[in-house]
C-alpha positions, -999 to +999 in steps of 0.1 A: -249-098-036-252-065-013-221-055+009-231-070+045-210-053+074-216-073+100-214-109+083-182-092+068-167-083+105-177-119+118-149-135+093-126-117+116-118-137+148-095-113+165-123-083+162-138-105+192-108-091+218-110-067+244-086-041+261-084-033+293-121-048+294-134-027+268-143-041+231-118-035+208-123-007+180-092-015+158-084+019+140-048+016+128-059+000+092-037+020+072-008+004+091-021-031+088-055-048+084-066-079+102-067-106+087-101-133+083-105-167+088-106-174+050-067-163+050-059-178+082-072-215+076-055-209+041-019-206+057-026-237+082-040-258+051-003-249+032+021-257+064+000-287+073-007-304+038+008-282+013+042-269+018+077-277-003+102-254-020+087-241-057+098-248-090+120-277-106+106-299-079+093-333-093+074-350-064+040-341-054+043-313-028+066-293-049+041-297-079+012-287-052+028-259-039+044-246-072+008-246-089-006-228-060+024-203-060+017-195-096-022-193-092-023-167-064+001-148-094-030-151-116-051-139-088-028-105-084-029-101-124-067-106-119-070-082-092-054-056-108-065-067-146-028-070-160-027-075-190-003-106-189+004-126-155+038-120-165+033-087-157+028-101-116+063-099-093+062-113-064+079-093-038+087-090+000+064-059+004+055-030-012+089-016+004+108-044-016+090-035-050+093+000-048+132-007-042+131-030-071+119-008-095+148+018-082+177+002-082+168-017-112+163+015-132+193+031-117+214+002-132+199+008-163+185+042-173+187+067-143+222+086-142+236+118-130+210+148-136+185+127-149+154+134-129+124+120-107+096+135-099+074+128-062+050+146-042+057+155-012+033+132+005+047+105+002+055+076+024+090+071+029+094+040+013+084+057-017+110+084-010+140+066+003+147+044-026+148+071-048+170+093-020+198+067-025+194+066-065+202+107-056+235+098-036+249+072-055+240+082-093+242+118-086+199+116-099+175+148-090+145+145-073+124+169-083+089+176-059+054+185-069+030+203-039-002+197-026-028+217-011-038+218+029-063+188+018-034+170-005-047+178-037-022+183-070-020+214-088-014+195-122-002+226-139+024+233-111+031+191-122+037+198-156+061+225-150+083+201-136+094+180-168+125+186-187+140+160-208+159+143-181+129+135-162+131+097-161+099+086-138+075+100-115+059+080-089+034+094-067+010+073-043-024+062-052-043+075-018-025+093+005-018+076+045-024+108+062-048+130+043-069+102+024-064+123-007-069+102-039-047+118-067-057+117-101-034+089-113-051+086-152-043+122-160-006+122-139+001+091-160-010+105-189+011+140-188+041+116-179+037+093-210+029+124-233+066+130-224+081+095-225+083+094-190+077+062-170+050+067-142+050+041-110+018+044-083+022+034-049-008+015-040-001+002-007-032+021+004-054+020-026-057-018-037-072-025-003-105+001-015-114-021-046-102-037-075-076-020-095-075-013-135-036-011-143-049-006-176-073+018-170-049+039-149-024+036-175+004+032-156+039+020-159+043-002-124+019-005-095+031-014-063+006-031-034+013-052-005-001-080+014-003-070+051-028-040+036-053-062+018-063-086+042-032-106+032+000-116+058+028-097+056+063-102+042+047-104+007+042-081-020+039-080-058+052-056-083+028-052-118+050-039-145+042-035-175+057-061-196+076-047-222+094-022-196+098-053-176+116-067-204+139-041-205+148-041-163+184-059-152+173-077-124+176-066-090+187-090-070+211-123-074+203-160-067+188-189-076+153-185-100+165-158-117+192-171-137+191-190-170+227-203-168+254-197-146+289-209-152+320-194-135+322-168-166+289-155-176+256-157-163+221-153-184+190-141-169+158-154-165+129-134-178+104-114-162+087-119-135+109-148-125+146-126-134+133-102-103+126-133-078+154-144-068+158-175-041+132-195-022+103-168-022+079-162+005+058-191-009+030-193+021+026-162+017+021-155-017-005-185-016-022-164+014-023-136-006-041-149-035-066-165-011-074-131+005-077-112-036-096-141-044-119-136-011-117-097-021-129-104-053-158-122-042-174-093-019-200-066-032-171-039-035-193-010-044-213-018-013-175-020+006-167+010-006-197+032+005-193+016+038-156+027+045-176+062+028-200+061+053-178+052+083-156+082+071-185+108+069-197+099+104-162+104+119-154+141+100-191+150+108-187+143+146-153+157+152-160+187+125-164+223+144-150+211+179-126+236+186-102+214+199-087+191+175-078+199+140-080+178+113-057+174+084-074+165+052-106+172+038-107+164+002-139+157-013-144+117-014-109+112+005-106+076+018-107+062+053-082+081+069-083+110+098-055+127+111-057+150+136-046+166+168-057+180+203-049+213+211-021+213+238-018+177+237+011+149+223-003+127+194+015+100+218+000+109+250-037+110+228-029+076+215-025+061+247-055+075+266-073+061+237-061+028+241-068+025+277-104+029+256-098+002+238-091+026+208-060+013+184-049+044+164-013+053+153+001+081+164+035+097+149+049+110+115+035+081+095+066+073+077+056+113+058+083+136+071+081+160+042+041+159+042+042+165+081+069+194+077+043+211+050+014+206+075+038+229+098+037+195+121+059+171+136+031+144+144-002+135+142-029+108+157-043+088+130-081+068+126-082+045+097-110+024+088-116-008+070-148-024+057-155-045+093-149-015+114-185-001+124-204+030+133-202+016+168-161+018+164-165+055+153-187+068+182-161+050+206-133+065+190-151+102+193-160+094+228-123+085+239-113+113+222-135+139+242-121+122+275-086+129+264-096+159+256-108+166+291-074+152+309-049+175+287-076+207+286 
């Protein structure tokens, strides 16, 4: 089966808008995709015939929904070939995860001077967890550079472990450069040093099935609203014997084994780190859209969202009036960039009064934008039902802003 764009963008019904009488070219993907039909009729078909609370139910809805909660687990483990389904957590978001793994490790095995190691571009969400592990355990963060185009200096890496370096975590592809770090060698140096290693793969599961195993990582983090999924759900892959050794991160019901007024016993993994009613339409939802990921041609998906990028660099490359952030060699479907004289929020909206949805700000990266001697930038992201046609509107808008703030 080859990769077919335009069947691909037709499973898409809100791709059929306009704005301000102009077809939409929706270009703000690395915030949040759109979502097809496929995952759409699969949230009706769960509120309409399919709904109850999971777990310990006995009738027939509870049994329904509970086997379909549990399944779209399978279709995460699958997704990312985990080892073990047990290895699958079913989170809020990747937000939610990444805080999971934090203040679960700093219950248990990060203390005062004991050390974790970022880059500095990541998203916040993969900063700020770790930020309030520094202010209440008295932890260190310690932070690895990147070049102009993102890329790791893996020497300047190894230099920064020291035997109270607990974890690093580091993003699989960055939301502002595209970069794509090398995760199986980062992993590697970490684990040559007993050092856990989470990615953050909010932006990379969307790009193709992951290998956790491959990687050899520790914890991989990805989130719903990013794959074609809805939002408000996440899931956590932790390796299971580190799992094993996690307290759990939040209280309630699922979670416990027994509870008296005394003493209570936890559940164990993924279920101890799942506490209360979970986002159970959503977690159906997003197995539905994995499963529906898993079924397209991904190596033809992937040169796609290649091709769409190469056409965008190519046509904005040598105009002497934007500059672009980001050029690593095979860097995903991400632009950022600014006009000479011009607000990234002043471009953003001339653009959409094209019909041109880009995001225009810090991108949740204040250390990355500080190194880029920045405060903000616009930002083009594409995903596999964007077009060429999307691209050369995008260009064109941008050469009428161009011409209003010259």
């Amino acid at each position: 089966m080859s990769f077919d764009a335009t069947s691909f963008r037709e499973q898409f019904p809100i791709l059929n808008t306009e704005i301000y009488g102009k077809s939409l070219a929706y270009l703000d993907n690395a915030a949040s995709v759109q979502k097809p039909q496929i995952v759409i009729d699969r949230i009706n078909e769960v509120l309409t015939g399919g709904y109850a609370n999971v777990h310990r139910g006995l009738h027939y809805l509870s049994n329904k929904a509970t086997a379909d909660y549990e399944k779209a687990r399978d279709s995460v483990a699958k997704y990312l070939n985990a080892a073990d389904r047990d290895e699958i957590v079913f989170t809020a978001g990747g937000t939610d995860a990444m805080n999971l793994v934090a203040q679960s490790l700093g219950v248990s095995q990060i203390g005062e001077g004991d050390e974790i190691i970022l880059s500095v571009m990541e998203h916040h969400s993969n900063i700020v967890p770790w930020h309030l592990l520094r202010e209440r355990k008295g932890a260190v963060i310690k932070w690895v550079d990147v070049d102009d185009d993102g890329h790791i200096d893996l020497d300047a890496y190894r230099a920064l472990f020291t035997d109270r370096t607990k974890i690093v975590s580091i993003t699989g592809l960055s939301n502002v450069l595209g970069v794509v770090p090398p995760i199986r060698e980062m992993a590697a140096i970490a684990h040559e040093r007993g050092v856990l290693f989470l990615t953050d793969g909010c932006q990379h599961a969307v790009h193709g099935p992951v290998d956790v195993q491959a990687l050899g990582v520790d914890f991989y983090v990805l989130t719903g609203h990013k794959i074609y999924g809805p939002n408000g759900i996440g899931a956590l892959y932790g390796r299971k014997d580190v799992l094993a050794t996690m307290p759990p991160f939040k209280g309630g019901g699922e979670m416990i084994d027994t509870v008296s007024m005394d003493e209570v016993t936890y559940n164990d993994p993924p279920h101890r780190f799942e506490a209360g009613t979970p986002p159970i339409t959503e977690a159906i939802a997003l197995g539905a859209a994995l499963d529906w990921m898993m079924e397209q041609d991904m190596d033809g998906l992937r040169a796609h969202e290649r091709a769409l990028t190469d056409h965008a660099m190519e046509a904005l490359t040598g105009l002497n009036w934007i500059n672009l952030y980001g050029r690593a060699k095979d860097k995903g479907p991400v632009i950022a960039f600014n006009l000479n004289g011009a607000h990234p929020h002043d471009v953003s909206t001339v653009l959409d009064r094209q019909g041109v949805a880009i995001r225009a700000g810090h991108h949740c990266c204040q250390p990355l934008m500080r190194r880029l001697g920045v405060t903000a930038t616009g930002r083009a992201s594409f995903a596999a039902y964007n077009t060429h046609e999307d691209i050369d509107q995008f260009v064109k808008a941008l050469h009428k802003a161009q011409e209003l703030f010259a």
